[in-house]
ModelCIF file with pLDDT and N, C-alpha, C, O atoms, coordinates in Angstrom:
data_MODEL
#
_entry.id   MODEL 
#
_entity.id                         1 
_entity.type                       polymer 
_entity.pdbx_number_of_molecules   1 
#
_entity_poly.entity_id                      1 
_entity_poly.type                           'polypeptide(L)' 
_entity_poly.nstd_linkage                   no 
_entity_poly.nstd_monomer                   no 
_entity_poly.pdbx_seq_one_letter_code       
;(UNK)(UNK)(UNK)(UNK)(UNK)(UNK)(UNK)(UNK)(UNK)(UNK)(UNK)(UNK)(UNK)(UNK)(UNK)(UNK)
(UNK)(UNK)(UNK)(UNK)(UNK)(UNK)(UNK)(UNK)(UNK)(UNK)(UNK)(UNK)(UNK)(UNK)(UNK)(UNK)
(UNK)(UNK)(UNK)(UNK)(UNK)(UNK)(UNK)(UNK)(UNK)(UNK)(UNK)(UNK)(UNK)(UNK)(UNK)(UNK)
(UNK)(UNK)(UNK)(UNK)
;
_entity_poly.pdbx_seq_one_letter_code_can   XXXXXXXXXXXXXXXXXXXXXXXXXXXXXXXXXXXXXXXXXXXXXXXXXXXX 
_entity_poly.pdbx_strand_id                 A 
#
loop_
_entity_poly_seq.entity_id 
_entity_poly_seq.num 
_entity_poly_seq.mon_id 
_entity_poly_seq.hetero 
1 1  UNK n 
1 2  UNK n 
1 3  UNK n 
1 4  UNK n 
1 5  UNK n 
1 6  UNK n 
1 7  UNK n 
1 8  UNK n 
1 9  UNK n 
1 10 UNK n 
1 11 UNK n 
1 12 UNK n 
1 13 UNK n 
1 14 UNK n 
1 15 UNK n 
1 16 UNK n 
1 17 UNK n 
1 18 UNK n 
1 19 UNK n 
1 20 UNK n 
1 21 UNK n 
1 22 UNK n 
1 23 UNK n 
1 24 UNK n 
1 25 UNK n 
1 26 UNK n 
1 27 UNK n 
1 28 UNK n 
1 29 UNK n 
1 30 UNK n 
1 31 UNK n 
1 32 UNK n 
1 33 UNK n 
1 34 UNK n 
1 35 UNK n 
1 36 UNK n 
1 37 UNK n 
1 38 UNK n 
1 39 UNK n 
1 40 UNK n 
1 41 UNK n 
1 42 UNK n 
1 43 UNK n 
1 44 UNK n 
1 45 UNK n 
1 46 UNK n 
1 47 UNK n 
1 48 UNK n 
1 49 UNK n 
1 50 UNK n 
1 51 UNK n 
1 52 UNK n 
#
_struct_asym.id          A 
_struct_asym.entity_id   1 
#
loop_
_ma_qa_metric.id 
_ma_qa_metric.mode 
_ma_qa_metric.name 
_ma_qa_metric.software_group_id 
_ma_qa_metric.type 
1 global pLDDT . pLDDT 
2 local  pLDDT . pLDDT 
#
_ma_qa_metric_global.metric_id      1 
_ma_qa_metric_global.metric_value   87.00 
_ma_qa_metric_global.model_id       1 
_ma_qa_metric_global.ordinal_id     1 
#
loop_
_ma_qa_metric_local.label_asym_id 
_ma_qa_metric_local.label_comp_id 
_ma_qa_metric_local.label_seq_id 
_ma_qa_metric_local.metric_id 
_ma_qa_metric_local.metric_value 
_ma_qa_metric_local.model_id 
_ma_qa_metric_local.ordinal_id 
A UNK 1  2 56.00 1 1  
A UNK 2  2 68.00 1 2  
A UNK 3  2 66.00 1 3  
A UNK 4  2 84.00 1 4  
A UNK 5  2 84.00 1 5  
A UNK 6  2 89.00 1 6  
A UNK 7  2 89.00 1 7  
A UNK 8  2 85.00 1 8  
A UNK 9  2 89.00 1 9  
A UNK 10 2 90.00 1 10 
A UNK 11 2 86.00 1 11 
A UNK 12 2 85.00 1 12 
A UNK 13 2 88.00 1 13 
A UNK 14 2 89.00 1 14 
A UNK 15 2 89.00 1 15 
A UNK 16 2 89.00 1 16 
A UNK 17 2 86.00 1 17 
A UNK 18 2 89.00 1 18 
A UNK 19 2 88.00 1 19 
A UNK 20 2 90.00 1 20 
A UNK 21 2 90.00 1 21 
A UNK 22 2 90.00 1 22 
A UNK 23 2 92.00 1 23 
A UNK 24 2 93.00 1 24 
A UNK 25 2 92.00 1 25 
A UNK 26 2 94.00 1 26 
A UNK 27 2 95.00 1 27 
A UNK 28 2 94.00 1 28 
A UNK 29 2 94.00 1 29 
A UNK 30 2 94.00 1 30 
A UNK 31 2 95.00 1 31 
A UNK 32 2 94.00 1 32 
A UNK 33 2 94.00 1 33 
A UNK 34 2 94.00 1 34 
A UNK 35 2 94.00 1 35 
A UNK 36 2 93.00 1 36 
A UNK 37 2 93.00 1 37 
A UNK 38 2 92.00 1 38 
A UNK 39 2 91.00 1 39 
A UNK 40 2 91.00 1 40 
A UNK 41 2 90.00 1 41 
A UNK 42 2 89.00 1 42 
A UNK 43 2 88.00 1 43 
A UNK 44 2 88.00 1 44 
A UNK 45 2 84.00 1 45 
A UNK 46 2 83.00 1 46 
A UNK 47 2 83.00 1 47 
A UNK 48 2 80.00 1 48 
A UNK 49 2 79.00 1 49 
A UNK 50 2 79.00 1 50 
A UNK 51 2 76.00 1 51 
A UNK 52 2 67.00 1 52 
#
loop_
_atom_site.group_PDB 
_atom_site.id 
_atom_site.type_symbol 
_atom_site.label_atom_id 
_atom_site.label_alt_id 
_atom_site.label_comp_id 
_atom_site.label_asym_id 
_atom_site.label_entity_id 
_atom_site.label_seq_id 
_atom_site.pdbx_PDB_ins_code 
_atom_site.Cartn_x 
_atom_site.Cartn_y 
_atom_site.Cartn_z 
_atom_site.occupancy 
_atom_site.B_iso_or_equiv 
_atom_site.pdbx_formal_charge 
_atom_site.auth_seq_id 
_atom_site.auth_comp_id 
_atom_site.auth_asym_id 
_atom_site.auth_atom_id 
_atom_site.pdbx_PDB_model_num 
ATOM 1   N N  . UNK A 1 1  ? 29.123  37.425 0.265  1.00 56.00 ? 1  UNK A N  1 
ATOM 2   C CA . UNK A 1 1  ? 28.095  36.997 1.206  1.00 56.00 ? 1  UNK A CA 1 
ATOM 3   C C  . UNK A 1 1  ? 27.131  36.045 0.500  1.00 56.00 ? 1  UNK A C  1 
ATOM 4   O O  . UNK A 1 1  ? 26.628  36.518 -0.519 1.00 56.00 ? 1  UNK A O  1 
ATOM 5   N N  . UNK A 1 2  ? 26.851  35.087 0.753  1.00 68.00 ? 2  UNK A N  1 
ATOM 6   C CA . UNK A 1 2  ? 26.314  33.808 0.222  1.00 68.00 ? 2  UNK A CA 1 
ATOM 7   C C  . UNK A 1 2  ? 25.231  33.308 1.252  1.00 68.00 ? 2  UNK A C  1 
ATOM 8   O O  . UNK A 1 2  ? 25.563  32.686 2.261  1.00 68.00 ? 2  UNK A O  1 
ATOM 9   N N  . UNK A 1 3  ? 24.206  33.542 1.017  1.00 66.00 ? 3  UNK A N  1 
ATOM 10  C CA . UNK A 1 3  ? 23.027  32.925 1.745  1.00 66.00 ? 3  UNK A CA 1 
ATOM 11  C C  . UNK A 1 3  ? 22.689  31.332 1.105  1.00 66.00 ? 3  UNK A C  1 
ATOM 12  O O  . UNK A 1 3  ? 23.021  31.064 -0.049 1.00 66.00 ? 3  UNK A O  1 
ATOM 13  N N  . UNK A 1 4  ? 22.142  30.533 1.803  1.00 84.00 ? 4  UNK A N  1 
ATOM 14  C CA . UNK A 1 4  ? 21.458  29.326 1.590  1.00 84.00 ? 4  UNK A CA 1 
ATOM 15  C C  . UNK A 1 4  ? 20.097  29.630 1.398  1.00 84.00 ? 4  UNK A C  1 
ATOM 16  O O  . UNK A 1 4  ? 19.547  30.663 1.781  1.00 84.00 ? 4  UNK A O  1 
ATOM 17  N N  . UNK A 1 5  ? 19.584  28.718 0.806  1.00 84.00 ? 5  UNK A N  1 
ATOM 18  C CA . UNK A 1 5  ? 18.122  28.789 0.498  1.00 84.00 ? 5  UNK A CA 1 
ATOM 19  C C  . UNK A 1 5  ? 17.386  28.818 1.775  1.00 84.00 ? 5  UNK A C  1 
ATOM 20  O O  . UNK A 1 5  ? 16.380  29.517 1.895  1.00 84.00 ? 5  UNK A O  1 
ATOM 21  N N  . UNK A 1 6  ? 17.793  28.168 2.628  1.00 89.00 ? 6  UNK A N  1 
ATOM 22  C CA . UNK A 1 6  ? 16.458  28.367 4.026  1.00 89.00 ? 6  UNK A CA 1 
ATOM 23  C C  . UNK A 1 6  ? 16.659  29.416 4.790  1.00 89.00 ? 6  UNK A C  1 
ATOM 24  O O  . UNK A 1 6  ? 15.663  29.868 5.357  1.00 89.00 ? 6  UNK A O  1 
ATOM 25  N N  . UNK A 1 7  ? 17.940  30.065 5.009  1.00 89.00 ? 7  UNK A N  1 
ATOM 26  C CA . UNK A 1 7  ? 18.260  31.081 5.757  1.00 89.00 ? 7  UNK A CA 1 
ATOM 27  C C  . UNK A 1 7  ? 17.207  32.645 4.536  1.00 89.00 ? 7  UNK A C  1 
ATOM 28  O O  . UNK A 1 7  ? 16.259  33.257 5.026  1.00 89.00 ? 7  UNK A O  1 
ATOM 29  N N  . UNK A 1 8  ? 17.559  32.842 3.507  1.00 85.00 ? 8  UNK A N  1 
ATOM 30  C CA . UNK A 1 8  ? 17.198  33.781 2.899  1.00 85.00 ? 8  UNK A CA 1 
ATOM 31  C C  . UNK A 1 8  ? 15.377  33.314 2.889  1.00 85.00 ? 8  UNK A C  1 
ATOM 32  O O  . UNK A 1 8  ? 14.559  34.216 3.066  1.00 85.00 ? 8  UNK A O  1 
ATOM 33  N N  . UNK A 1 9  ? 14.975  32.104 2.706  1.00 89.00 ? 9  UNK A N  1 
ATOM 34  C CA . UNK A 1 9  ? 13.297  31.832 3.023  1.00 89.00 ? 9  UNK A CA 1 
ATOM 35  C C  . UNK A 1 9  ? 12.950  32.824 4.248  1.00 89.00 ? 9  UNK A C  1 
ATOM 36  O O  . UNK A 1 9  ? 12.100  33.714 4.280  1.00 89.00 ? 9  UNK A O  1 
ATOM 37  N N  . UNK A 1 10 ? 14.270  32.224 5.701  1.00 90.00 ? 10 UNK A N  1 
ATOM 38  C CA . UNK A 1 10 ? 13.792  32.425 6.583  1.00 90.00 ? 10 UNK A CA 1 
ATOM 39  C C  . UNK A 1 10 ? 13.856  34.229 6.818  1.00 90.00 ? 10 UNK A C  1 
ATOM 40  O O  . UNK A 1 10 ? 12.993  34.853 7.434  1.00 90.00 ? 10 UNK A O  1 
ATOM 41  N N  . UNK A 1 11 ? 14.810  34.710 6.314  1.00 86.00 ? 11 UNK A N  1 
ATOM 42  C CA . UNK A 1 11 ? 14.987  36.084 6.425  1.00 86.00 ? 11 UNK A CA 1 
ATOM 43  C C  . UNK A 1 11 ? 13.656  37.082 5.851  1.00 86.00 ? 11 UNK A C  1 
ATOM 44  O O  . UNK A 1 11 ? 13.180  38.110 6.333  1.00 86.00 ? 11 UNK A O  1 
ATOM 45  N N  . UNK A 1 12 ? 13.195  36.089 4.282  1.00 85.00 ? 12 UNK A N  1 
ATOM 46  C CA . UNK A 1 12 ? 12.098  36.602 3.809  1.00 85.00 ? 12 UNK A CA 1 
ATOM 47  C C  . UNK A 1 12 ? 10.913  36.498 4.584  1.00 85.00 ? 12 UNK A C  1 
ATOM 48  O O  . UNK A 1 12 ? 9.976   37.272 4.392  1.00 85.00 ? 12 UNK A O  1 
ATOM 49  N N  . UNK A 1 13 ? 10.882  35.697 5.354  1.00 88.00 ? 13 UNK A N  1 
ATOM 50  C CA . UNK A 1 13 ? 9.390   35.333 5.850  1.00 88.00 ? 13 UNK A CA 1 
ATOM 51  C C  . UNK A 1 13 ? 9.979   36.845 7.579  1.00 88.00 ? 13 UNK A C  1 
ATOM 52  O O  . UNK A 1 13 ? 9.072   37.419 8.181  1.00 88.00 ? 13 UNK A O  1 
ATOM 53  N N  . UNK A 1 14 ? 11.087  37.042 7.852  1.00 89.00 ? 14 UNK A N  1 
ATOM 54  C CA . UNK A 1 14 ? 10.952  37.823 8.745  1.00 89.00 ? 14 UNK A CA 1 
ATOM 55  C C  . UNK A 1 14 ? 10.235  39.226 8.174  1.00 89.00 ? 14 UNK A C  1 
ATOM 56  O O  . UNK A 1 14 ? 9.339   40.015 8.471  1.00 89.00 ? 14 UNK A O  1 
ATOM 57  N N  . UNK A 1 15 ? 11.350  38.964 7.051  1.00 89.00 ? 15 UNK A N  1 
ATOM 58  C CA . UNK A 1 15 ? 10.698  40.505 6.448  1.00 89.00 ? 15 UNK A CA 1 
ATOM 59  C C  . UNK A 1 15 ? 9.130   40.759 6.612  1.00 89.00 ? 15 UNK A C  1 
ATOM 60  O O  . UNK A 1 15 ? 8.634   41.692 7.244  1.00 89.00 ? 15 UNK A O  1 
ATOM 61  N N  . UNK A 1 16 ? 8.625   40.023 6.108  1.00 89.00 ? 16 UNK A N  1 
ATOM 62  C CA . UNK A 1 16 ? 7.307   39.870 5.735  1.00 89.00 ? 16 UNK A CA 1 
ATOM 63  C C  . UNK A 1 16 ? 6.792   40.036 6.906  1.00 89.00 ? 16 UNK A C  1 
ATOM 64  O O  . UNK A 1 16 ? 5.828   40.796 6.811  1.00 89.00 ? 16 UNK A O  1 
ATOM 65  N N  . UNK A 1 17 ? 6.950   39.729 7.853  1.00 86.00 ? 17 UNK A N  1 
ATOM 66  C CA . UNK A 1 17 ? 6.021   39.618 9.880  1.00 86.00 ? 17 UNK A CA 1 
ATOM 67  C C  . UNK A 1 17 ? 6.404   40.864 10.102 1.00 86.00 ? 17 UNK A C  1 
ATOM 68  O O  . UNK A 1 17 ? 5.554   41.569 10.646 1.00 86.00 ? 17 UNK A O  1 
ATOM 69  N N  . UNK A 1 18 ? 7.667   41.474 9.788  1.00 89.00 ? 18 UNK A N  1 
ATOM 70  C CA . UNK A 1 18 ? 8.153   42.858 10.158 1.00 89.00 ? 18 UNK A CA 1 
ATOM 71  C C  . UNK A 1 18 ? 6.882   43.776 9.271  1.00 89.00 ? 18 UNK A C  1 
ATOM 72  O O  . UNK A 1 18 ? 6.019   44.541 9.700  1.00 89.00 ? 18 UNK A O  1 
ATOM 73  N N  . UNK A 1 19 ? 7.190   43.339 7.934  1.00 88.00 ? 19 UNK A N  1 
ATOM 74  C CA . UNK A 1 19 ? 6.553   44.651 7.356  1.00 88.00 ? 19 UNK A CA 1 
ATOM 75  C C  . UNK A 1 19 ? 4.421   44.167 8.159  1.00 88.00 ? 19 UNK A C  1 
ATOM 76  O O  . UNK A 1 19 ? 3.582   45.001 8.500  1.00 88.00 ? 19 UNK A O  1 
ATOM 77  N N  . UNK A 1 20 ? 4.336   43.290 8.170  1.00 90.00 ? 20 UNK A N  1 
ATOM 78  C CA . UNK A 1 20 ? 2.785   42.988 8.264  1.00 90.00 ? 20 UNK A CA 1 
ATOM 79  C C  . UNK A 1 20 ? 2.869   43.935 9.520  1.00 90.00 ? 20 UNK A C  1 
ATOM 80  O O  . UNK A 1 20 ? 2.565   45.107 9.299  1.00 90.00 ? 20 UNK A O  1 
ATOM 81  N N  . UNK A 1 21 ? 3.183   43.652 10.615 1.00 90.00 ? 21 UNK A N  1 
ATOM 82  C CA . UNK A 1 21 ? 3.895   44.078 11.946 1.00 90.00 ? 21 UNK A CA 1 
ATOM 83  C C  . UNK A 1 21 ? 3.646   45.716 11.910 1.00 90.00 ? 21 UNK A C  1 
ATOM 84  O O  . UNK A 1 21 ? 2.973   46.325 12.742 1.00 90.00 ? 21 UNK A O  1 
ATOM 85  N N  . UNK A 1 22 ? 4.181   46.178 11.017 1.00 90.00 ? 22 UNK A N  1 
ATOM 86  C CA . UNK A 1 22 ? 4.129   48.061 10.820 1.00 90.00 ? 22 UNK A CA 1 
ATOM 87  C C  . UNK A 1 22 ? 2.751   48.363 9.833  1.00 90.00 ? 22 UNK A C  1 
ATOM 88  O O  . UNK A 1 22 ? 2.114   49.415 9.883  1.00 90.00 ? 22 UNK A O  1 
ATOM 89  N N  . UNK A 1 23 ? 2.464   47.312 9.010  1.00 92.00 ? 23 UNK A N  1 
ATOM 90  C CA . UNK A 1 23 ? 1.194   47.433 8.323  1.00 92.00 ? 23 UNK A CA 1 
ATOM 91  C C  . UNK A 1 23 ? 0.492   47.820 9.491  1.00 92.00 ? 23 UNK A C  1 
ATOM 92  O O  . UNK A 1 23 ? 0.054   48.957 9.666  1.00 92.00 ? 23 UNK A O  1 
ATOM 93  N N  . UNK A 1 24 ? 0.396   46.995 10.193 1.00 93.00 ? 24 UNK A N  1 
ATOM 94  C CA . UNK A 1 24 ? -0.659  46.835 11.250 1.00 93.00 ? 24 UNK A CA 1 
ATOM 95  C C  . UNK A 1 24 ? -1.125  47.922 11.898 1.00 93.00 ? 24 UNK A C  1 
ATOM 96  O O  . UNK A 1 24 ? -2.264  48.379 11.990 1.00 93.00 ? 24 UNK A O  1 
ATOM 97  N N  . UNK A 1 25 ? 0.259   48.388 12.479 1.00 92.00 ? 25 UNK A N  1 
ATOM 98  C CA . UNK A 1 25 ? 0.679   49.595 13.308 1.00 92.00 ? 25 UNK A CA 1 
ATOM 99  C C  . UNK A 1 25 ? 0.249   50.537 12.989 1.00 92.00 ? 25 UNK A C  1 
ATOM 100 O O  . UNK A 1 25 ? -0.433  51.253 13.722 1.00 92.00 ? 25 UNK A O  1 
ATOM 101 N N  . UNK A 1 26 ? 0.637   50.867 11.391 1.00 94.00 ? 26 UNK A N  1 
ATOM 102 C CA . UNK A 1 26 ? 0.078   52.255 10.755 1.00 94.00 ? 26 UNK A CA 1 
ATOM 103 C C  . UNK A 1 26 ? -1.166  52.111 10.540 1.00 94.00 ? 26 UNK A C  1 
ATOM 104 O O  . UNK A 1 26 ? -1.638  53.245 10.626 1.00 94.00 ? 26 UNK A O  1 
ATOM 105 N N  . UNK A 1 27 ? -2.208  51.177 10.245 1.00 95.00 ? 27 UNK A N  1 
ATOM 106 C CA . UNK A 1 27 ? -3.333  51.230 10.006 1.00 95.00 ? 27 UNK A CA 1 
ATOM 107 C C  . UNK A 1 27 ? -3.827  51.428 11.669 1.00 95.00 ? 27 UNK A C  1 
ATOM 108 O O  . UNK A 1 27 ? -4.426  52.498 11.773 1.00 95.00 ? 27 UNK A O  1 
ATOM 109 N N  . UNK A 1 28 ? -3.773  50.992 12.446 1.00 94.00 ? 28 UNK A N  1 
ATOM 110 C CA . UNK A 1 28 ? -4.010  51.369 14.302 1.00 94.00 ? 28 UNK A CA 1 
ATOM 111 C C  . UNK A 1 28 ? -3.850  52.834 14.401 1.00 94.00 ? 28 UNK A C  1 
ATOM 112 O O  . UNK A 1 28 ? -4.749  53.629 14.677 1.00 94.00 ? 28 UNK A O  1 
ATOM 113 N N  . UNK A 1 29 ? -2.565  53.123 14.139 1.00 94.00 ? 29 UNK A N  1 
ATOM 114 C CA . UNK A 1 29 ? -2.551  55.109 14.171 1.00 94.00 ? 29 UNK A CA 1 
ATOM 115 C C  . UNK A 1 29 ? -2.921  55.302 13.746 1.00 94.00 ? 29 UNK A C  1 
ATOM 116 O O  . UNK A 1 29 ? -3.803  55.973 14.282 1.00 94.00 ? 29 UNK A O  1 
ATOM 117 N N  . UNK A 1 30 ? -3.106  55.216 12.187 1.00 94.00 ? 30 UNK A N  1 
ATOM 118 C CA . UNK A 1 30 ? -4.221  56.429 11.669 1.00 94.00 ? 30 UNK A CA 1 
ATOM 119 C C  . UNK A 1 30 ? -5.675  56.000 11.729 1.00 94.00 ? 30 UNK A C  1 
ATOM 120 O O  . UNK A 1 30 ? -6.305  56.608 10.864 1.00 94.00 ? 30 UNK A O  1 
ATOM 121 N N  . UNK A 1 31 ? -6.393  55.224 12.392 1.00 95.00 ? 31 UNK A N  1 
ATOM 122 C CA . UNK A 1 31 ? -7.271  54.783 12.495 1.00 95.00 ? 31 UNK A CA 1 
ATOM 123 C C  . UNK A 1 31 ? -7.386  55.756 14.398 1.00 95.00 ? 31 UNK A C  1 
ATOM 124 O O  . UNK A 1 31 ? -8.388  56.394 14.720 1.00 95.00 ? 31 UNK A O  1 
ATOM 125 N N  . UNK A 1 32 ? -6.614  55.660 14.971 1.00 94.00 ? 32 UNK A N  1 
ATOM 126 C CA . UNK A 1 32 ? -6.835  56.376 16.542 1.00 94.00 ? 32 UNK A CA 1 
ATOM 127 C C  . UNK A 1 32 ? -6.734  57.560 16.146 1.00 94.00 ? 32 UNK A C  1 
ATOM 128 O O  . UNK A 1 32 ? -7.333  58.476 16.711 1.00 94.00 ? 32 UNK A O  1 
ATOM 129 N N  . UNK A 1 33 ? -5.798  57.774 14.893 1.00 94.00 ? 33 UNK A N  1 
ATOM 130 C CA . UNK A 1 33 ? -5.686  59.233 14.362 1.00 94.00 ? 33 UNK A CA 1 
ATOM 131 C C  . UNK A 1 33 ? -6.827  60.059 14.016 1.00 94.00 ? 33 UNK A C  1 
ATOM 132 O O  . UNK A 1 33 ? -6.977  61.250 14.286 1.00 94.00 ? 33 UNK A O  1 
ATOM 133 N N  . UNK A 1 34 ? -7.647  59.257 13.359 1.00 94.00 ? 34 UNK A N  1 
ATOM 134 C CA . UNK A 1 34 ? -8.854  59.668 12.723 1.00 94.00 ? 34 UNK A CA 1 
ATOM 135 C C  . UNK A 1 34 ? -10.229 59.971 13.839 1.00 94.00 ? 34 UNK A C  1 
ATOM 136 O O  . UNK A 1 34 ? -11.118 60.821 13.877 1.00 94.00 ? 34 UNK A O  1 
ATOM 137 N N  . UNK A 1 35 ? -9.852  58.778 14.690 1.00 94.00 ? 35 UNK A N  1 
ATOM 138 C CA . UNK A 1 35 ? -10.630 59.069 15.799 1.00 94.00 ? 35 UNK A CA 1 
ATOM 139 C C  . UNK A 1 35 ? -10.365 60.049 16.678 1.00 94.00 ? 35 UNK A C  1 
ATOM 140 O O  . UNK A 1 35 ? -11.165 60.678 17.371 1.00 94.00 ? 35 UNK A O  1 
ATOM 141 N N  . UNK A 1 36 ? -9.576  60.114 16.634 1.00 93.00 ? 36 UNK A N  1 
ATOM 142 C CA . UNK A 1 36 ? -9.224  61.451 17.533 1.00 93.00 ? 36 UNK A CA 1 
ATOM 143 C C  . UNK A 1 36 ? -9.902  63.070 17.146 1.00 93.00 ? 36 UNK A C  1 
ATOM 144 O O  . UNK A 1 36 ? -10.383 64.054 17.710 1.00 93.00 ? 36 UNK A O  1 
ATOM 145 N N  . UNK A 1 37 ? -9.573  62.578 15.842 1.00 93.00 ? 37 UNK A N  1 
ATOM 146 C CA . UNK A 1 37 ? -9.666  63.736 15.317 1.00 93.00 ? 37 UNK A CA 1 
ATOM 147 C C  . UNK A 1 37 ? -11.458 64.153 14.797 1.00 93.00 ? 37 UNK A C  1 
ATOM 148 O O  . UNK A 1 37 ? -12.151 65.140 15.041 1.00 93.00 ? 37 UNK A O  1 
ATOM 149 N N  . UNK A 1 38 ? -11.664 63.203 14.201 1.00 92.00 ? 38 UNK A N  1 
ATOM 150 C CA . UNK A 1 38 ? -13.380 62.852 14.311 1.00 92.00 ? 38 UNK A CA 1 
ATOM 151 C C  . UNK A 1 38 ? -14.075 63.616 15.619 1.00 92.00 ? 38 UNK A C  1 
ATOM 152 O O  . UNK A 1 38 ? -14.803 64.579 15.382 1.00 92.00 ? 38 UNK A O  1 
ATOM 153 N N  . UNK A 1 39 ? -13.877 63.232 16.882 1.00 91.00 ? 39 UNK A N  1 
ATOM 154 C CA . UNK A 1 39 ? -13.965 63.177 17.920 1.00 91.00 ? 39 UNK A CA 1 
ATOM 155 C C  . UNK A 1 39 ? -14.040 64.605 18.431 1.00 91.00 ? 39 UNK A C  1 
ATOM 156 O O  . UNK A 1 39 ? -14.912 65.098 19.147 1.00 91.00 ? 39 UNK A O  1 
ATOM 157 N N  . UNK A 1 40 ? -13.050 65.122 17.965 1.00 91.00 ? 40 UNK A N  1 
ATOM 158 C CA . UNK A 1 40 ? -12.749 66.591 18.406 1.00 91.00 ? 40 UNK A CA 1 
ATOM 159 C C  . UNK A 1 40 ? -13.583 67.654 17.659 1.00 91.00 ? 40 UNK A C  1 
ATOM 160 O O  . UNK A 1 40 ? -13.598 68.793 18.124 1.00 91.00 ? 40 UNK A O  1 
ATOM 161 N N  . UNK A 1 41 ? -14.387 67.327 16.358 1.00 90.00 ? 41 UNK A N  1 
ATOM 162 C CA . UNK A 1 41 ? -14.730 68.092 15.345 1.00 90.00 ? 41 UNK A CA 1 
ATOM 163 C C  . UNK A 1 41 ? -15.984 67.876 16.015 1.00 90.00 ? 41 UNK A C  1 
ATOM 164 O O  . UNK A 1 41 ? -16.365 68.920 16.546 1.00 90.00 ? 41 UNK A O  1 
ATOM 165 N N  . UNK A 1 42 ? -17.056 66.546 16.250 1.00 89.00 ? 42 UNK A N  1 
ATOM 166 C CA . UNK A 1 42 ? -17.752 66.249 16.382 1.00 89.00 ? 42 UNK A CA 1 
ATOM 167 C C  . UNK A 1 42 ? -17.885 67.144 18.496 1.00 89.00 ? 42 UNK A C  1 
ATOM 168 O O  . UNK A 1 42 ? -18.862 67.748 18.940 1.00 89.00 ? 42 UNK A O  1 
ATOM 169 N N  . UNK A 1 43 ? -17.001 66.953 18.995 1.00 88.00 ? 43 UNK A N  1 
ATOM 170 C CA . UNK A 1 43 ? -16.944 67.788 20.464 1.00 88.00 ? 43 UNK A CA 1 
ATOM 171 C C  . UNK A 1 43 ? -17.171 69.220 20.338 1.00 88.00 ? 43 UNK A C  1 
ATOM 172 O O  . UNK A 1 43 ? -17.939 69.773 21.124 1.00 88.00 ? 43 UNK A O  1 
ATOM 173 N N  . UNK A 1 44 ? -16.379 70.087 19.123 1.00 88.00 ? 44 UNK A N  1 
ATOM 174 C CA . UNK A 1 44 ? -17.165 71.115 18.770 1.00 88.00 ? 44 UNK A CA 1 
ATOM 175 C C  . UNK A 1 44 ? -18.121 71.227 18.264 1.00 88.00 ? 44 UNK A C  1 
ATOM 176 O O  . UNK A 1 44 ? -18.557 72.374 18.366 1.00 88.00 ? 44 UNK A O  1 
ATOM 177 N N  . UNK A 1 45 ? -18.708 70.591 17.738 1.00 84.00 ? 45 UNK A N  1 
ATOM 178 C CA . UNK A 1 45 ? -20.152 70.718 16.984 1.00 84.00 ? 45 UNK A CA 1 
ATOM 179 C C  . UNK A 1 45 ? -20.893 70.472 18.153 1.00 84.00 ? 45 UNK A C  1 
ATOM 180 O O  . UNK A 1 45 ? -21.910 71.138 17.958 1.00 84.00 ? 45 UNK A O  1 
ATOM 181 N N  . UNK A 1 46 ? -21.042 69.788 19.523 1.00 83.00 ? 46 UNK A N  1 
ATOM 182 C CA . UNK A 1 46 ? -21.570 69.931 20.623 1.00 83.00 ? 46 UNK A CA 1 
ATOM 183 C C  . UNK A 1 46 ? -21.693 70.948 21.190 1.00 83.00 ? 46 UNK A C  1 
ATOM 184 O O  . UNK A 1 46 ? -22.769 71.421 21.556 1.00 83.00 ? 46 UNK A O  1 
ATOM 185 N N  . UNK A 1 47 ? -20.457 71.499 21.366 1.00 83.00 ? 47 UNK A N  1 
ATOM 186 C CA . UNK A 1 47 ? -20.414 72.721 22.008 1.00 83.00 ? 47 UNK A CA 1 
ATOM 187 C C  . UNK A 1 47 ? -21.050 73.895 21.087 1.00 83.00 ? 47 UNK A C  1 
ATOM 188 O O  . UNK A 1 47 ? -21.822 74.721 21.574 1.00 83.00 ? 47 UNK A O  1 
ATOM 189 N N  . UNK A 1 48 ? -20.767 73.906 20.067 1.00 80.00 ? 48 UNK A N  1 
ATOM 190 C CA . UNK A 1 48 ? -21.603 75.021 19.278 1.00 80.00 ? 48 UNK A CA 1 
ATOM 191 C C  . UNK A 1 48 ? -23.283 74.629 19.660 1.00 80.00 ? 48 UNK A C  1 
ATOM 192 O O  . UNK A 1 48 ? -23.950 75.538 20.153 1.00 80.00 ? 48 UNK A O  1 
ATOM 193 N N  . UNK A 1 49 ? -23.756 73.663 19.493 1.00 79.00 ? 49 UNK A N  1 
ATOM 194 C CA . UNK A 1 49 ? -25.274 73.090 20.189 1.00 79.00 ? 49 UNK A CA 1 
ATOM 195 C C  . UNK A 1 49 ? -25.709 73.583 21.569 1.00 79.00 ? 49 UNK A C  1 
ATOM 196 O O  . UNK A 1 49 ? -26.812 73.976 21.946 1.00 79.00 ? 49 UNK A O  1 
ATOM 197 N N  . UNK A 1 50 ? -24.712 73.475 22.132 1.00 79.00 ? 50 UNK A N  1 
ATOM 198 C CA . UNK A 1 50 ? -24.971 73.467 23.715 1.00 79.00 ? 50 UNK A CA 1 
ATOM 199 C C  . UNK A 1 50 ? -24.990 75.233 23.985 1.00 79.00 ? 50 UNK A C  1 
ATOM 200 O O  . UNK A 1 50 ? -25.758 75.715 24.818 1.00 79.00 ? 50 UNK A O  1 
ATOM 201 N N  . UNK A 1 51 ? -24.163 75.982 23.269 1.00 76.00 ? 51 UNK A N  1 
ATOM 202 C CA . UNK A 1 51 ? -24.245 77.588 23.120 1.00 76.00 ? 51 UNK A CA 1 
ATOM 203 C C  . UNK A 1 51 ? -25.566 77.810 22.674 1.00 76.00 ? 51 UNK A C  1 
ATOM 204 O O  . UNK A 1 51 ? -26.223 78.190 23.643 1.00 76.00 ? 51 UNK A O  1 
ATOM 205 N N  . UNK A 1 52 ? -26.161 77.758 21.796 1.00 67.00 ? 52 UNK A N  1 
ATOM 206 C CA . UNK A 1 52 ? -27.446 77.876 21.347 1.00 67.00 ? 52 UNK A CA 1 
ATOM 207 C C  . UNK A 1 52 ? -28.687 77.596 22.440 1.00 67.00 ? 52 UNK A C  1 
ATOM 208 O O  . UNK A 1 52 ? -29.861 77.690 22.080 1.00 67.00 ? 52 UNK A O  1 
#
């Protein structure tokens, strides 16, 4: 299997949009992740307030 120089550029530069692409992604989930979860800790700490 023998690639040319522009095809393997071009394959590299996919790679690269792919991986940026899931960079992205995973930093979005665990970022909604965190919020979520933030969110829920901080909703009990209300509710423990609101008992009082």
């Amino acid at each position: 299997m023998s690639l040319d120089w522009g095809e393997l550029t071009k394959l590299i530069s996919e790679t690269k949009a792919d991986a940026q692409y899931y960079q992205t992604l995973m930093i979005g989930f665990s970022i909604y992740f965190l919020t979520v979860k933030i969110g829920k800790e901080v909703g009990s700490l209300f509710n423990l307030y609101n008992k009082f």
